[in-house]
N, C-alpha and C positions, 0 to 999 in steps of 0.2 A: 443710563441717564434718562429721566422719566422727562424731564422740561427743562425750558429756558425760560429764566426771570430776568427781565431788564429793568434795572433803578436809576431815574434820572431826576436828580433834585431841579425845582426849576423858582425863581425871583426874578421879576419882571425880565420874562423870556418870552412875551408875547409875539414877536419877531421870529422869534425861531425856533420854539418848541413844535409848532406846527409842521414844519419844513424835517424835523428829524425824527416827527411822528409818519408824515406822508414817508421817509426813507427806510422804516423799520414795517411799514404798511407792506411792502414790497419784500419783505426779508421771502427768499426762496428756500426752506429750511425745512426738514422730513419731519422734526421737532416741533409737536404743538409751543409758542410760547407767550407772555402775557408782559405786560409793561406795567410800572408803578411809575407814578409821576406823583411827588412832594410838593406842591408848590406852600410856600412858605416865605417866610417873614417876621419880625419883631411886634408882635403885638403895640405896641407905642405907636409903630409909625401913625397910625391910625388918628394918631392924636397930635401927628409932627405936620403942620402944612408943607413944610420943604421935602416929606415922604409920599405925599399927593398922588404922584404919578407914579410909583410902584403901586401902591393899594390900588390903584385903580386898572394899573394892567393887571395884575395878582386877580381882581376879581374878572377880570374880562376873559382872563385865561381858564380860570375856574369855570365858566360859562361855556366858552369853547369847549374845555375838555368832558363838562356832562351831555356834550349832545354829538360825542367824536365817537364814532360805531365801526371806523376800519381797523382797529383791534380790541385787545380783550385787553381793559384799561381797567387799573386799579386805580383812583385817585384820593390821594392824602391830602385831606384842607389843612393846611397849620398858616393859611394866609386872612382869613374871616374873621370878624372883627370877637375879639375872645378867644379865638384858637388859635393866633400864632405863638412863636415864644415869648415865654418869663422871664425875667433876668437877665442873670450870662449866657443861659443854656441857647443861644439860637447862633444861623449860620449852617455852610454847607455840609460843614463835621457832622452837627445835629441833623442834619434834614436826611442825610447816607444813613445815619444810623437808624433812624426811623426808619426809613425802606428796607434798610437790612431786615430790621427787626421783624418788619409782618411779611419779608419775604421768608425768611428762617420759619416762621410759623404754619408756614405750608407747606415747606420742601422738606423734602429726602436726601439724604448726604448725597449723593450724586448728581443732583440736579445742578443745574448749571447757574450762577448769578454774577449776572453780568451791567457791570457800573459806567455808566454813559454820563453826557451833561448834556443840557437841552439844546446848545449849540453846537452839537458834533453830528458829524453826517458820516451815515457806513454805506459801502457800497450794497448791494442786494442780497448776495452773498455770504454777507460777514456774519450773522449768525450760525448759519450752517460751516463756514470755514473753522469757528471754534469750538465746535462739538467733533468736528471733525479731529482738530487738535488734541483736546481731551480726551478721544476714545485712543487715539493712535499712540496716548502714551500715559498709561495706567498710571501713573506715580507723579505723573502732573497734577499737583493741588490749586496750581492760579497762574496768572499769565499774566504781564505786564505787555500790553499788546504794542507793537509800532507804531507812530500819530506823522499826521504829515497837517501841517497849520495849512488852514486857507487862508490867501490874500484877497484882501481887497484891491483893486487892479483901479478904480478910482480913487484911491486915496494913496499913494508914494508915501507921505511919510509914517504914516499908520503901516504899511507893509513893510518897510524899512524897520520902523521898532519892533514888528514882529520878529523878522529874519535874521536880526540881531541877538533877540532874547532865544531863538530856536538853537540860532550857533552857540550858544553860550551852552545850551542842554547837551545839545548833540558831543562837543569838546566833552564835557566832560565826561559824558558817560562812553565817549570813546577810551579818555585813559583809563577811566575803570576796568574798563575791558581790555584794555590792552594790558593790562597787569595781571590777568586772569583773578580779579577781586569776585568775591560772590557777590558781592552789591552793587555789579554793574549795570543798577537798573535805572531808569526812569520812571518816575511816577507820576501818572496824570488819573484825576479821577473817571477822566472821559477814557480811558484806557486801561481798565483790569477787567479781568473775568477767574472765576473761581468754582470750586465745588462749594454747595452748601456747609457741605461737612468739615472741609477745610475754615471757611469762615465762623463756624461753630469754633471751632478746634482752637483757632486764635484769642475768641474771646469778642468776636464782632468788632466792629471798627471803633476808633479810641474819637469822641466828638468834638476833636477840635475845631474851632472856626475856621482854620486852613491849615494844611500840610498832614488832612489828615490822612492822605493817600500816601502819602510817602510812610507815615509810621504802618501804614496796613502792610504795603510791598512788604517793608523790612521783616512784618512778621512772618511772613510767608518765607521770606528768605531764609530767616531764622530755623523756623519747623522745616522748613525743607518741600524741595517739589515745586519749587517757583521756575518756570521757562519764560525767556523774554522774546521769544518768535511766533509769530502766527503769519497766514498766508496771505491776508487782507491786512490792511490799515484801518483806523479811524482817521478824520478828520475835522479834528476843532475848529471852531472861527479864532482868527486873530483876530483879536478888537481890546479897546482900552476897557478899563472897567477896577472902578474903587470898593468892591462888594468885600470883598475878604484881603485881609491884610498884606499876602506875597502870592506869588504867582501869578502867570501870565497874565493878565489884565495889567495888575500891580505897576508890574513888571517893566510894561510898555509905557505906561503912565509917566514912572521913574524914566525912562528913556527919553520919554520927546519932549523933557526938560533937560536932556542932554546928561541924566547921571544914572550912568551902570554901575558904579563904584560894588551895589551888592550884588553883581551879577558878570562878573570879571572874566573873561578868558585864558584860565589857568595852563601854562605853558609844563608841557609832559614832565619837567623837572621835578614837579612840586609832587608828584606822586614815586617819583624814585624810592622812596626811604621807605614808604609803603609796601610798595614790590621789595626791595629788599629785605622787608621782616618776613615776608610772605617765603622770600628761600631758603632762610633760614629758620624755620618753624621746629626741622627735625635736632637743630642745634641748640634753640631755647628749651625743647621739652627736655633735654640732656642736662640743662643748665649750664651749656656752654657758651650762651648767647646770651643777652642784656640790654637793657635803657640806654646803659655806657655806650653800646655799639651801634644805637638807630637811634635816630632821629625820634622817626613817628613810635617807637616804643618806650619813650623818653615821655613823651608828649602824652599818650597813653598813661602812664607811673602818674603824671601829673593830675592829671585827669579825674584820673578812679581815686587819687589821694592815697596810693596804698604801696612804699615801697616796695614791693616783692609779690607781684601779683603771680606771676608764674608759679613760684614755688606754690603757694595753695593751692594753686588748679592742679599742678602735677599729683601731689598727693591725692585728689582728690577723682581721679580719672584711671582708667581700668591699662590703658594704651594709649599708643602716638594717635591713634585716631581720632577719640575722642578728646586729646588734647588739642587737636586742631579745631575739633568743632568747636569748644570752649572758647578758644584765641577768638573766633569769627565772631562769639555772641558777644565778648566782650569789645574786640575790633571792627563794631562795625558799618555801619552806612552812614551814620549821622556823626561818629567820630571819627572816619575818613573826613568829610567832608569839612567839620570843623578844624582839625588839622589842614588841610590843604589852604582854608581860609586864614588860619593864619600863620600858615608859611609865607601865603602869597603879600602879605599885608608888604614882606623886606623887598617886592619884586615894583622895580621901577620902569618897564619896557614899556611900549607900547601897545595899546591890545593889536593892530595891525603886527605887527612885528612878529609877539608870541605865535599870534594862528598863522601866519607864514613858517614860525621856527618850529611848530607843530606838523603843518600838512606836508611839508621837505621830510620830514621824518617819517610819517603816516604813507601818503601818496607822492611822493615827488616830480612824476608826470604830471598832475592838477593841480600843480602851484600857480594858479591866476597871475597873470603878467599885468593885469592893470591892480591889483594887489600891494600897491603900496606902501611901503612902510612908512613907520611914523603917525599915518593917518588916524581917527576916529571911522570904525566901519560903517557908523550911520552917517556916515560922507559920501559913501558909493553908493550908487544907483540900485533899485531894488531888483532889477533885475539881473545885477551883477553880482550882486549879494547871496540872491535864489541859486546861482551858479555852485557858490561856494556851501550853500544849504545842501544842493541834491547831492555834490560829492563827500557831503558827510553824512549822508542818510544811508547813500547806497553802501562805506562802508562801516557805519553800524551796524545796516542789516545782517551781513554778511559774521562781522564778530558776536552778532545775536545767539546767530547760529549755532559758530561755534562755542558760545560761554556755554549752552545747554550741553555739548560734546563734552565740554571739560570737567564741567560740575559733574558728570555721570560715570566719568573715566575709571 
C-alpha cells in the first residue's frame, strides 16, 4: 500500500467541512495521505433565487478550501457558475464518481480509497486503523466500516428522529446477520474504504443521486472480499436534510412528521424464509428444493420472471460451490430487502412491540422495562432511546465480526 486517498463530496457544508478537515488534519498514520473535496451543485441554481444560500456557501467554501494548507488538498469546483452539473447528471452519486475518477488516475491497485462525507468526524487514528485492516488481511478488497450518529444534545427531537432511523439500520442489518446472509451489510457513503484496484475491478461507482453506496457495497460483496469490521468507527452528524431523495437526512425529515411507514422495524420473522432457502441450498442444487417450498424463492421466480431459474444455473455451474455463488448474485441484497418489504406490508404490530419481540430473542437481559408496547418509539425520550441504540450497536459489532469468520470458513 503506497497511500491513502480520502473523497468527500461536499454542498453547502460550509458548517462542517472545516471541522472534518481540522479531524483528518490530525490523522496519526505512517501512510502519506491526500484528500479530494467535490464540492458541487446544479449549475441552474445559480439562476434559482430560492438556491441563493447554497451558491453562496458553495463559493465561500471554495475560498476557504484554496487558502486551507494543513493537508495535501485536491479540490474539484463543479459548484462555480458554469461548472456545476448539466441536466440529470448531478448529486452525490455524480460528485463520488468524480472523485473516484481522478482518484483512480493516480493510484496503484493497492492504494487505499477511502469515501467520507463532509459531515463525519474520525477519530485520530482511523486512517491508520484501516491500513492496518487492509494489510492484516490480504484478500480484503473494501470494508463497509461501523458509524456511530452524533446527537444533537440541544435539540430532543431532532435526536429522537435520529435514533429512531439508526434503529431501524441497526434491526435490520442485525437479522441479516443473524441468518448468516452475505449482505449483512450497511451502507453509508461516509463509511467504505477500498483498494483502488478493487474499485477498478467493479467498474467505479454506478452515479446515482442516492443509494449509490449501497449498489457499490453490493458490488464488492458480489466479487468477493468485502469485511464489515474495523477497529475505529466513523461518526456522521444526524441532522435533517432534503438534498438527495432517501437516506438519513430524508429519513429524519419523513420522521418529524411522524411517518416511518418507509423505514419500518421488521420483526426477525420476515427473514425466516430467507434463512431457510439459505439451508437448503445443497437440496435446490439437487433439484429437490423449489419456489413450491419457500417463500422468498417464490418471490425470487416472480421477480426474475423466469419459472425455473435453478435448473439453468445448475447446468451452467462446474459444482455445489459455485452454485452457491450464483444463488447469492442472483439472491441478493436489494432482493432481500425487497422481499422483506413486502412481506412486511401483511404485518400489523406495533413497531414498539416487534423491537421488543426482536431484542427477547436477540438479548433478553436488555429488554428495556420502560419499552413499552403498543407505543410509537419517537415517544420516548432520546436518551432512552440511545439506550436501546448502544445495545444494538454493541451487538452488531460483535456479529461483524463474526460474518467475516463465516464468509471465510
Amino acid at each position: 500500500m503506497r497511500a491513502i486517498r480520502v473523497a468527500i463530496p461536499a454542498m453547502d457544508e460550509l458548517d462542517y467541512l472545516p471541522v472534518t478537515l481540522d479531524a483528518l488534519s490530525c490523522q496519526q498514520t505512517t501512510l502519506p495521505f491526500e484528500v479530494y473535496v467535490c464540492v458541487n451543485q446544479p449549475d441552474t441554481y445559480w439562476d434559482n433565487p430560492a438556491k441563493f444560500v447554497i451558491c453562496e456557501h458553495n463559493r465561500q467554501l471554495l475560498e476557504y478550501l484554496r487558502c486551507y494548507d494543513s493537508l495535501t488538498l485536491h479540490v474539484l469546483d463543479y459548484a462555480s457558475p458554469g461548472k456545476g452539473w448539466k441536466g440529470k447528471q448531478f448529486g452525490v452519486g455524480f460528485a463520488r464518481k468524480v472523485l473516484f475518477d481522478n482518484i483512480l488516475s493516480d493510484s496503484e491497485s493497492d492504494d487505499l480509497v477511502v469515501s467520507l462525507d463532509a459531515d463525519t468526524k474520525v477519530g485520530p487514528g482511523y486512517l491508520q486503523s484501516l491500513a492496518d485492516n487492509f494489510a492484516a488481511h490480504p484478500d480484503m478488497q473494501a470494508v463497509a466500516v461501523p458509524y456511530y450518529h452524533d446527537l444533537n444534545p440541544a435539540d430532543e427531537e431532532q435526536s429522537r428522529a435520529m435514533l429512531r432511523y439508526e434503529i431501524y439500520m441497526r434491526n435490520y442489518a442485525i437479522n441479516l446477520l443473524k441468518i448468516n446472509s452475505p449482505y449483512g451489510f450497511t451502507a453509508l457513503g461516509s463509511a467504505i474504504a477500498m483498494r483502488a484496484g478493487a474499485l477498478r475491478k467493479v467498474g467505479n461507482i454506478t452515479p446515482f443521486q442516492s443509494g449509490e453506496d449501497f449498489y457499490l457495497v453490493q458490488k464488492f460483496c458480489k466479487m468477493g472480499g468485502l469485511r464489515l469490521f474495523n477497529s475505529e468507527c466513523v461518526y456522521p452528524a444526524g441532522r435533517y436534510s432534503d438534498r438527495v431523495p432517501f437516506g438519513t437526512g430524508p429519513a429524519m425529515l419523513k420522521g418529524k412528521g411522524n411517518d416511518w411507514s418507509s423505514y419500518p422495524i421488521y420483526p426477525y420473522t420476515c427473514f425466516q424464509p430467507v434463512s431457510e432457502a439459505y439451508s437448503h441450498l445443497e437440496e435446490l442444487y439437487k433439484g429437490e428444493y423449489s419456489a413450491k417450498d419457500n417463500d422468498f424463492l417464490f418471490f425470487l421466480q416472480k421477480d426474475l420472471q423466469k419459472k425455473d431459474i435453478w435448473s439453468d444455473i445448475r447446468r451452467n455451474v462446474a459444482d455445489f460451490a459455485h452454485f452457491v455463488k450464483a444463488f447469492h448474485q442472483k439472491a441478493d441484497g436489494l432482493r432481500i430487502l425487497q422481499y422483506v418489504r413486502a412481506k412486511n406490508i401483511q404485518n400489523t404490530e406495533n413497531e414498539s412491540d416487534i423491537l421488543i419481540f426482536n431484542i427477547q430473542r436477540w438479548l433478553p437481559d436488555e429488554v428495556p422495562s420502560w419499552l413499552i408496547a403498543g407505543n410509537s418509539l419517537t415517544s420516548f425520550p432520546a436518551r432512552l432511546l440511545n439506550e436501546v441504540r448502544d445495545s444494538l450497536f454493541r451487538l452488531e459489532q460483535v456479529l461483524r465480526i463474526q460474518h467475516h469468520e463465516f464468509i471465510h470458513q
